[in-house]
C-alpha positions in Angstrom: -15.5 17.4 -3.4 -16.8 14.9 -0.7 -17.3 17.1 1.9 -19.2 19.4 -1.0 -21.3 16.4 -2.1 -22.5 14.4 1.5 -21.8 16.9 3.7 -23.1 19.9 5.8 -21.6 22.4 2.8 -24.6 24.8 1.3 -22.7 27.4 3.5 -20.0 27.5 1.5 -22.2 27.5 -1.7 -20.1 30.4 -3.2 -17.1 28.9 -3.4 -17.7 25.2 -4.1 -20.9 26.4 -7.1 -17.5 27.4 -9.1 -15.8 24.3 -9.1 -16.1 21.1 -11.2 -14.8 17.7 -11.3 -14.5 14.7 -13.8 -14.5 11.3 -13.2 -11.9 10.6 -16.1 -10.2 12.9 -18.5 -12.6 12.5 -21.7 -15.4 12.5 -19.4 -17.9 15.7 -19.1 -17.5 17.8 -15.9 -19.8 18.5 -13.4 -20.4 20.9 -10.5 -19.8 20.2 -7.2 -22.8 21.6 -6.5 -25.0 21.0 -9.0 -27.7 18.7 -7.2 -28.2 18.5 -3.2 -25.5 16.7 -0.8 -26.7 14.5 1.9 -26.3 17.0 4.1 -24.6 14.2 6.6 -21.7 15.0 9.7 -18.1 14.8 7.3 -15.4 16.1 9.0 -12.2 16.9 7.3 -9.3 14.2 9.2 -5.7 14.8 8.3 -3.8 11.7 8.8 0.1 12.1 9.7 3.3 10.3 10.3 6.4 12.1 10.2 8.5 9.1 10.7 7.3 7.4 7.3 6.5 9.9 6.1 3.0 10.3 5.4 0.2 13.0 5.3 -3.5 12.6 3.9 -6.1 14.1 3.9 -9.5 12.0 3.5 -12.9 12.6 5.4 -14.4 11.8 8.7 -18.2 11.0 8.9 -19.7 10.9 12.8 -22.0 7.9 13.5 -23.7 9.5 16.4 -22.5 9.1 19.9 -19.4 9.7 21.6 -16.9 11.4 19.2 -13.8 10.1 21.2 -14.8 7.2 20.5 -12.8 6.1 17.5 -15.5 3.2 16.7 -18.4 6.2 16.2 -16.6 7.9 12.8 -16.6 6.1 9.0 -13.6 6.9 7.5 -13.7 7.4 3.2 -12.2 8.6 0.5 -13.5 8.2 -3.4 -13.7 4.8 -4.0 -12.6 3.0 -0.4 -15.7 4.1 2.1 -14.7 2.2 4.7 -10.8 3.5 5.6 -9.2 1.1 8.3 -6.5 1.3 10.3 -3.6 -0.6 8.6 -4.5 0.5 5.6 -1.5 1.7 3.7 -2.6 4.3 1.2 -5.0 5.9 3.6 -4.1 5.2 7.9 -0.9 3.1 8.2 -0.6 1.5 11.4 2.4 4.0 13.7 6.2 3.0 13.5 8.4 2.2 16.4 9.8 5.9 16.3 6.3 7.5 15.8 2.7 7.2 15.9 0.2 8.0 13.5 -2.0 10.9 14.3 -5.8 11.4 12.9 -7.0 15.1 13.9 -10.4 15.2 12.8 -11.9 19.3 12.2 -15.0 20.7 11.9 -14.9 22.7 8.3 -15.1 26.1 9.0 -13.7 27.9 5.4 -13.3 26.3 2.2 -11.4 28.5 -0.6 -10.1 27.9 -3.8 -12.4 24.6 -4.7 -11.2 22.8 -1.6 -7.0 23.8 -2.0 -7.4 25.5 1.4 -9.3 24.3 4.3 -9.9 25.5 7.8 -11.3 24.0 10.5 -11.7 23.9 14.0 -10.5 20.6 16.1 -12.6 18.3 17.1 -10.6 15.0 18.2 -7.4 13.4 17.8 -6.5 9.7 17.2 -3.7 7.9 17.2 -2.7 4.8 16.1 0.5 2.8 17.2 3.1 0.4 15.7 0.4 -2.6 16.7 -2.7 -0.5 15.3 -3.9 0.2 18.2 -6.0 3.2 18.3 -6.4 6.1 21.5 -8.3 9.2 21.8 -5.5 12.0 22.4 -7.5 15.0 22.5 
């Protein structure tokens, strides 16, 4: 639904037109396409730690500039739009056995309302026991 509402998505206008969303259960629903996204750069990141473990998936807006730089991409998801490193729930800081990886991708296919995603790499973060973040790939 975020990429759907901010970002580059009228491509995908088939799939996403047919899905809806509420904010709370006794609210009303609403498209996720029923009025014009921003239209901005959101990437879909999937952040991972095996040794935790964790996996999440939030999204990735480019700044502009250099997208290896990790400084150049806002990371959000509902109502935190400004994901840190450190941050439990979202990017934890890596372990001692393992880093934490963040592989951004470009959507390329969205089915089933968002359930399945596909995308095509675009950089890779990681972030180490001390928070310390690298451009991998």
């Amino acid at each position: 639904m975020r990429f759907a509402r901010a970002g580059e998505s009228s491509s995908f206008y088939d799939v996403l037109s047919k899905c809806y969303w509420k904010e709370h259960g006794g609210c009303s629903e609403h498209c996720y396409m029923e009025e014009y996204g921003w239209n901005k750069p959101i990437y879909h990141a999937a952040v991972t730690n095996n040794s935790i473990p964790f996996g999440h998936s939030i999204c990735a807006e480019h700044l502009g500039g250099d997208m290896r730089n990790f400084n150049n991409w806002k990371f959000f998801q509902y109502d935190n739009l400004n994901i840190q490193p450190g941050d439990p729930n979202h990017m934890p800081c890596g372990t001692d056995e393992e880093n934490t990886t963040v592989s951004i991708k470009k959507i390329t296919s969205i089915e089933r309302c968002g359930c399945r995603i596909g995308g095509d790499p675009v950089v890779t973060f990681e972030i180490d026991k001390d928070c310390n973040v690298t451009c991998v790939g």
